[in-house]
C-alpha positions as semicolon CSV with decimal commas, in nm:
position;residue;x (nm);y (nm);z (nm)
1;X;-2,199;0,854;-2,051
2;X;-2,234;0,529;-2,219
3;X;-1,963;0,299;-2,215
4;X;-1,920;0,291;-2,640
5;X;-1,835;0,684;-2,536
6;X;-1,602;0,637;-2,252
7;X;-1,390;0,385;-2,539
8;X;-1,413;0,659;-2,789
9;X;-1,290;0,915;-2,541
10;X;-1,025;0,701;-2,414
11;X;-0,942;0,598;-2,802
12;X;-0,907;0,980;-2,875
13;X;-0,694;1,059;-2,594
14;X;-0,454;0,786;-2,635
15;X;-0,426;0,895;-3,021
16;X;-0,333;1,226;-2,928
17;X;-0,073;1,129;-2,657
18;X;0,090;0,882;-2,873
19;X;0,111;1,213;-3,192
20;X;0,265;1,417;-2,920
21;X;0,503;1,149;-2,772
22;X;0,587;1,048;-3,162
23;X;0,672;1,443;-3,210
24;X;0,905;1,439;-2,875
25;X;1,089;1,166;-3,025
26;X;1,183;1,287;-3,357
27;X;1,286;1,600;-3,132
28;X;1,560;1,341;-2,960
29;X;1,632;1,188;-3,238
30;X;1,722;1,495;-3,391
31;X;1,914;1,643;-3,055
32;X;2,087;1,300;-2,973
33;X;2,414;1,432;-2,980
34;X;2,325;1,776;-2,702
35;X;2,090;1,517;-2,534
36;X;2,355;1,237;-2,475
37;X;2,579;1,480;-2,371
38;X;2,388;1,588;-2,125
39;X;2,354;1,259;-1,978
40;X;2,694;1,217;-2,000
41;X;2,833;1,491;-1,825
42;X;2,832;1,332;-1,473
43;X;3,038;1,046;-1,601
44;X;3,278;1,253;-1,794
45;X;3,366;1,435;-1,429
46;X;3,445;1,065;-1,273
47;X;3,686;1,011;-1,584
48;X;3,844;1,281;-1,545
49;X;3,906;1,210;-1,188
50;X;3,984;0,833;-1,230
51;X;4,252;0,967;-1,515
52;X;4,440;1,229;-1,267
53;X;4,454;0,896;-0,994
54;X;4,597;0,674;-1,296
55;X;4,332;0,456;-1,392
56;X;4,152;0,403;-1,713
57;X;3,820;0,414;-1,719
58;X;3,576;0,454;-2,075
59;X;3,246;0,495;-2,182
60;X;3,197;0,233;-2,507
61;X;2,943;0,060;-2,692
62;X;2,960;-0,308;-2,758
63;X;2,724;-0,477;-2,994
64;X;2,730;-0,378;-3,391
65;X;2,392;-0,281;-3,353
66;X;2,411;-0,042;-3,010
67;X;2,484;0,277;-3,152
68;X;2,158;0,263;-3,328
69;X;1,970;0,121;-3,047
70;X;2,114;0,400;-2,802
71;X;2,015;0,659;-3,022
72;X;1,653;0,494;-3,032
73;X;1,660;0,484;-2,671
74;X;1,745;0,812;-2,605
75;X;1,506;0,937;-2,846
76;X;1,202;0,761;-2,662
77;X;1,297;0,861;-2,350
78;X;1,296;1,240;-2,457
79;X;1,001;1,206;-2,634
80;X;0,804;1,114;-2,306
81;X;0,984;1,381;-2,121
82;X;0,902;1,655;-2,355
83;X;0,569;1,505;-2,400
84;X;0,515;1,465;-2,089
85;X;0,255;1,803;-2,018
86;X;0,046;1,655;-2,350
87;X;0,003;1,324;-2,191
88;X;-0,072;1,446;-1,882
89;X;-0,336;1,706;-1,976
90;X;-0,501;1,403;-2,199
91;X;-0,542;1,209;-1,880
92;X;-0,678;1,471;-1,672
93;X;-0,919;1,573;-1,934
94;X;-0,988;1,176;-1,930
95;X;-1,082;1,154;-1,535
96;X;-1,184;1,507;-1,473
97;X;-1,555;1,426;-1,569
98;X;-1,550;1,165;-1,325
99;X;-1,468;1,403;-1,014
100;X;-1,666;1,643;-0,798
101;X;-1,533;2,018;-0,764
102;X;-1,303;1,977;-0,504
103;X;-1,136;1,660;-0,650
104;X;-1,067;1,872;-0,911
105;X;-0,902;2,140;-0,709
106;X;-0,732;1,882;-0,500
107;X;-0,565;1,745;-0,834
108;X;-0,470;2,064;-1,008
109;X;-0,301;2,140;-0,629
110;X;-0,091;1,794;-0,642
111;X;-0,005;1,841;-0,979
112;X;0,121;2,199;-0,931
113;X;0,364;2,100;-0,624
114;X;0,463;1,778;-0,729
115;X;0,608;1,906;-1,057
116;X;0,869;2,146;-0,882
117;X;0,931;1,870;-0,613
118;X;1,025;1,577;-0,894
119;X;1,229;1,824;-1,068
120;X;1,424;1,934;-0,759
121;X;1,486;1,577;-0,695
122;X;1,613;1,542;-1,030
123;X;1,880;1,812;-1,015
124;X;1,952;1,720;-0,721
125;X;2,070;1,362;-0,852
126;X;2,232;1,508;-1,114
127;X;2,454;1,737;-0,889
128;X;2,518;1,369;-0,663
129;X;2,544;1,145;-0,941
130;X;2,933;1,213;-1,040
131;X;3,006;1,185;-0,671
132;X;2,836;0,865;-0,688
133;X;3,073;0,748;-0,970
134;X;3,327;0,860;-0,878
135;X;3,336;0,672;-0,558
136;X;3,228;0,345;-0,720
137;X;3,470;0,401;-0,985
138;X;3,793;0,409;-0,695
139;X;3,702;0,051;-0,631
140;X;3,879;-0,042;-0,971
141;X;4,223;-0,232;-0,914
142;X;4,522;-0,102;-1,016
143;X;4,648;-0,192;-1,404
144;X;4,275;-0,277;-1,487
145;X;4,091;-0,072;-1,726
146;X;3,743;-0,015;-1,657
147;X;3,538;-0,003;-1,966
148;X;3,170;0,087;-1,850
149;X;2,855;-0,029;-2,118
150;X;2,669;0,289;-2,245
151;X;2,306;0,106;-2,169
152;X;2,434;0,002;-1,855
153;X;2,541;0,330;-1,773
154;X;2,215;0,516;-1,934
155;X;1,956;0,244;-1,698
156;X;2,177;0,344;-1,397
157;X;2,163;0,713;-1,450
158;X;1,778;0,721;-1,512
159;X;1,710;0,469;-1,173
160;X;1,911;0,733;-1,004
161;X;1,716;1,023;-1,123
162;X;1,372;0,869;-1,086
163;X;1,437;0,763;-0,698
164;X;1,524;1,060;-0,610
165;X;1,239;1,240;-0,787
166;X;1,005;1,013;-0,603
167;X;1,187;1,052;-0,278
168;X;1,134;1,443;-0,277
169;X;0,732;1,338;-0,334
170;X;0,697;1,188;-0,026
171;X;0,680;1,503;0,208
172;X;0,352;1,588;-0,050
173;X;0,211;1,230;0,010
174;X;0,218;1,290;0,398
175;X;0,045;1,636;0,367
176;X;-0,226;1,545;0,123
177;X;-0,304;1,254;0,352
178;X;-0,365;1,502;0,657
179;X;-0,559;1,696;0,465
180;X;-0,807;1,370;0,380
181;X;-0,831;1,351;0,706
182;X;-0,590;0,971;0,728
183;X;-0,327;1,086;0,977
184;X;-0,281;1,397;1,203
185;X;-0,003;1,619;1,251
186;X;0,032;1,499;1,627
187;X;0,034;1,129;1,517
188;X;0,322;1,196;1,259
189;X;0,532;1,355;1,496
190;X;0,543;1,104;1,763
191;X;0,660;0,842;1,474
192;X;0,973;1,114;1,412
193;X;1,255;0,805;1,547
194;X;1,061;0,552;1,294
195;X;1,023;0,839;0,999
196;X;1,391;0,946;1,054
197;X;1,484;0,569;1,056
198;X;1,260;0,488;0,776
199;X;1,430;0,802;0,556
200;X;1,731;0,643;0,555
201;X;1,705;0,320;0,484
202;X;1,526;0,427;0,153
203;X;1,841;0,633;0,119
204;X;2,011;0,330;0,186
205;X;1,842;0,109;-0,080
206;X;1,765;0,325;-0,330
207;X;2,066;0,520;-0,368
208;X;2,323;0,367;-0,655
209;X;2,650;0,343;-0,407
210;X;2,659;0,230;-0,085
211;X;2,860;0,530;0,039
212;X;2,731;0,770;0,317
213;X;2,793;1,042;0,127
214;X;2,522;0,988;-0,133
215;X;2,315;0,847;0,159
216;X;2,314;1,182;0,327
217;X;2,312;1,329;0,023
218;X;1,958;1,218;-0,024
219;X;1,816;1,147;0,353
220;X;1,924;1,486;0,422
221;X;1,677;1,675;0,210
222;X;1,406;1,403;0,208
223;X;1,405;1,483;0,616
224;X;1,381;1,816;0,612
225;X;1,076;1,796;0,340
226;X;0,952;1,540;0,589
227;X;0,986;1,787;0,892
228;X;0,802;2,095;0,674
229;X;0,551;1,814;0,598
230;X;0,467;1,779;0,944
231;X;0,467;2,128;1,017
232;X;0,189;2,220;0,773
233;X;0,002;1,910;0,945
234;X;0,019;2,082;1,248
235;X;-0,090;2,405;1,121
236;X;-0,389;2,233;0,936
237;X;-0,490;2,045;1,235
238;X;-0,527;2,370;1,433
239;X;-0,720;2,482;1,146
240;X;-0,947;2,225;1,174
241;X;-0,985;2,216;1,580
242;X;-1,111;2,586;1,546
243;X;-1,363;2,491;1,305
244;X;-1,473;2,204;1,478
245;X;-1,391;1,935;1,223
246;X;-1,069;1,737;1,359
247;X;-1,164;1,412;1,443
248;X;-1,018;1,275;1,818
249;X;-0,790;1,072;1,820
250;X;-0,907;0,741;1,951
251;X;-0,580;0,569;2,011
252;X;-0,480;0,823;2,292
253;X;-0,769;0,625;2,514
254;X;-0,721;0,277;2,653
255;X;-0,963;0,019;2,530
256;X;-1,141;0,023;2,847
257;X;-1,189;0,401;2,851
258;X;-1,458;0,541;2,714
259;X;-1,426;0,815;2,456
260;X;-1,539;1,179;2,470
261;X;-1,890;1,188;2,317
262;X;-2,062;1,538;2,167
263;X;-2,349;1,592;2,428
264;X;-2,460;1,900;2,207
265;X;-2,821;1,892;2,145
266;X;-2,898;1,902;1,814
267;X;-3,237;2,045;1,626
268;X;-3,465;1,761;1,537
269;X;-3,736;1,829;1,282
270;X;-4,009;1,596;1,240
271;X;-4,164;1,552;0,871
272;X;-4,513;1,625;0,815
273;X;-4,585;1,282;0,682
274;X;-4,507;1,175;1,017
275;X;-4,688;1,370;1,256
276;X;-5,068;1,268;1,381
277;X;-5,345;1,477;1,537
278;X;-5,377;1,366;1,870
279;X;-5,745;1,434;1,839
280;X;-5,773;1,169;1,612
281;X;-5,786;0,797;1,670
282;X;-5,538;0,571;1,548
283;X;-5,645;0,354;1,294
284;X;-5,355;0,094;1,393
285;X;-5,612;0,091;1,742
């Protein structure tokens, strides 16, 4: 395809994610008041539990102009959420020409798991998140009121969400990367001290409060994703012995040793082109 087509393409795929994005945000903008309290929630369950200790604690807006700007925000946001299978769909119809077969299988696979996975994440930050508050919320001093900014707030809930959507992705990163063939289920599990130790300091960093609770709270799942990660590794790698197509594993030999080589004779054919009568001379003679 020329490139004039591959512009046109990309032109018409771009215009149709932006209509369906557009469409998602009049839908927020319609539902701000259900959407925002939705988002809300969480922090209305740590004021309710800073109030019953004694301590103030409120949800406002600022600026003159930050109700409307909220309400914008909100509406984008649920525009690209609600959007979000459009989009998608526009960009695999943009790459798909571009891939074999079983790239194509191998996508539609990824996509299929990593939806659930991101969502689970998800809910499972918004179970954590008033926790989260909560504790961060205690810190406040006695006869201080804490008054919390709504885009403040709104940034820190969706940094929350998102890390822990991508943190439930990474057991899916470590099995499609066995099946390419890039690390073996063997290999993985003799890193388990560095992968546990690894877990949790993304816990560590990514999580919103430095509490153990919420640290758990995340490493916890992410490790036992990890561990079923490694597991289907395993299983694959059997799958691949019997079939003769795991590769050794080089590093288990010294640099001095010499590795295993496949003394199987194999059929050579000669081409035709190739061949000469031995009854005739050679020219080259």
């Amino acid at each position: 395809m020329p490139l004039a087509d591959h512009l046109r393409e990309l032109r018409s795929r771009l215009v149709k994610s932006g209509i369906a994005i557009v469409i998602g945000m009049v839908a927020g903008w319609i539902l701000y008041p259900t959407i925002f309290a939705l988002l809300s929630e969480p922090f209305e369950g740590a004021v309710a539990q800073a109030q019953a200790e004694g301590r103030d604690v409120t949800l406002a807006l600022t600026g003159v102009t930050d109700p409307f700007v909220l309400q914008l925000q909100v509406a984008a946001i649920t525009g690209l959420v609600i959007s979000a299978p459009i989009w998608l769909y526009q960009l695999w119809r943009f790459v798909t020409p571009g891939l074999h077969k079983h790239e194509k299988r191998w996508g539609i696979a990824f996509v299929a798991v990593a939806t659930p996975l991101f969502f689970a994440g998800t809910l499972l930050a918004y179970t954590v998140l008033p926790v989260g508050l909560e504790i961060l919320l205690g810190f406040t001093p006695d006869n201080v009121e804490n008054i919390v900014s709504v885009d403040r707030y709104l940034s820190f809930f969706i940094r929350t969400v998102i890390v822990f959507g991508v943190g439930f992705l990474t057991p899916l990163l470590i099995v499609t990367l066995n099946f390419a063939g890039v690390l073996t289920g063997k290999r993985l599990l003799s890193w388990w001290r560095w992968i546990i130790f690894t877990v949790f300091i993304f816990a560590a960093v990514a999580t919103p409060t430095g509490d153990p609770i919420n640290l758990v709270l995340l490493a916890g799942p992410v490790l036992l994703l990890v561990m079923i990660a490694i597991g289907i590794s395993l299983l694959n790698d059997k799958r691949r012995a019997r079939k003769g197509l795991l590769e050794p594993d080089y590093q288990d030999w010294d640099d001095d040793e010499a590795s295993p080589l496949d003394t199987t004779p194999s059929d050579i054919s000669t081409p035709e082109s190739s061949t000469t009568d031995p009854q005739q001379p050679d020219d080259r003679r």
